[in-house]
C-alpha positions as CSV (number, residue, x, y, z in Angstrom):
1,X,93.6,-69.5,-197.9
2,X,91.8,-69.6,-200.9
3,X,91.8,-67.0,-203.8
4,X,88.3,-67.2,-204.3
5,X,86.1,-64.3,-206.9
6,X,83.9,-61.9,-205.0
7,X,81.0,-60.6,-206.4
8,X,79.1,-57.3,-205.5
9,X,76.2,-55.8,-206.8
10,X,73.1,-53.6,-205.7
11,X,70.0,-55.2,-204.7
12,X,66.9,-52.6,-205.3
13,X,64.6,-55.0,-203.9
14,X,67.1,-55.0,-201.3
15,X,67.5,-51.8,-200.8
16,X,71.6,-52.5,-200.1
17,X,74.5,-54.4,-201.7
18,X,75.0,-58.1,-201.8
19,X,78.6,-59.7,-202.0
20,X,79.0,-63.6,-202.4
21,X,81.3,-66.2,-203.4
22,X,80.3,-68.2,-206.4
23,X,82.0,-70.8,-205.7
24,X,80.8,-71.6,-201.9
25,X,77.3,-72.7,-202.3
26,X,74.9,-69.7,-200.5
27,X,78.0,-68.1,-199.3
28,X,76.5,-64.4,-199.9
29,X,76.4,-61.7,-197.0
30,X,74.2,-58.0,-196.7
31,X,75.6,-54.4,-196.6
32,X,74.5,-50.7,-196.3
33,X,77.8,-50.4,-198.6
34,X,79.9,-52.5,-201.1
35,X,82.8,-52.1,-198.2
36,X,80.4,-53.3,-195.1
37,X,79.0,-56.3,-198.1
38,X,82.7,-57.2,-198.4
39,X,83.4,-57.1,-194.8
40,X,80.2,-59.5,-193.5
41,X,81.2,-61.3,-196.7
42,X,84.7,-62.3,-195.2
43,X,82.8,-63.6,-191.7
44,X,80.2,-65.5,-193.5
45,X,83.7,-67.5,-195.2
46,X,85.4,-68.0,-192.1
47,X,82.1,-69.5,-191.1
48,X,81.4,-71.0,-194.2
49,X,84.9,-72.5,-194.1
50,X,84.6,-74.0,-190.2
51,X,81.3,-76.0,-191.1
52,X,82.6,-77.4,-194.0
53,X,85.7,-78.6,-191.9
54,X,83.8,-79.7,-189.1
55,X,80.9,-81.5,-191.3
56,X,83.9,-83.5,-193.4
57,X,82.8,-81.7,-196.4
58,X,85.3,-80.7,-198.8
59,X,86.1,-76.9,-199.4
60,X,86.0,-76.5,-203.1
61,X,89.1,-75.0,-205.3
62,X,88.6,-71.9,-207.1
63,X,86.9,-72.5,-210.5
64,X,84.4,-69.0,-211.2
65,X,86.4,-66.3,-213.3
66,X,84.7,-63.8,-214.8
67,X,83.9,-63.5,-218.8
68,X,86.6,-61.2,-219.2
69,X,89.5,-63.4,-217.4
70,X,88.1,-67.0,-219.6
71,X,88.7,-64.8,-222.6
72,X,91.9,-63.4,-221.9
73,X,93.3,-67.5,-222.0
């Protein structure tokens, strides 16, 4: 598997939380809760994953860190 960032972050025009993976192109899922963003988040990969496998489209390497992690080089 791939050790991929997450991001999570409240939506007020939402109204919930959003979680997605920056570096899966519109890989993103919904939640009432960061933990229920996190969890649709890890379906919406799986999926994410299978189409790209089953499209012949290559599943990119980990690449997004954070500010903090680039500085810390």
């Amino acid at each position: 598997m791939y050790n991929y960032n997450i991001n999570i972050f409240f939506s007020e025009e939402d109204e919930g939380y959003i979680a997605d993976i920056p570096d899966l192109r519109f890989c993103s899922a919904f939640g009432e809760t960061p933990l229920e963003a996190l969890n649709e988040l890890m379906v919406a990969q799986r999926l994410w994953m299978e189409e790209a496998k089953a499209s012949g489209i290559s599943i990119p390497q980990a690449k997004y860190k954070p500010v903090i992690y680039q500085i810390a080089q």
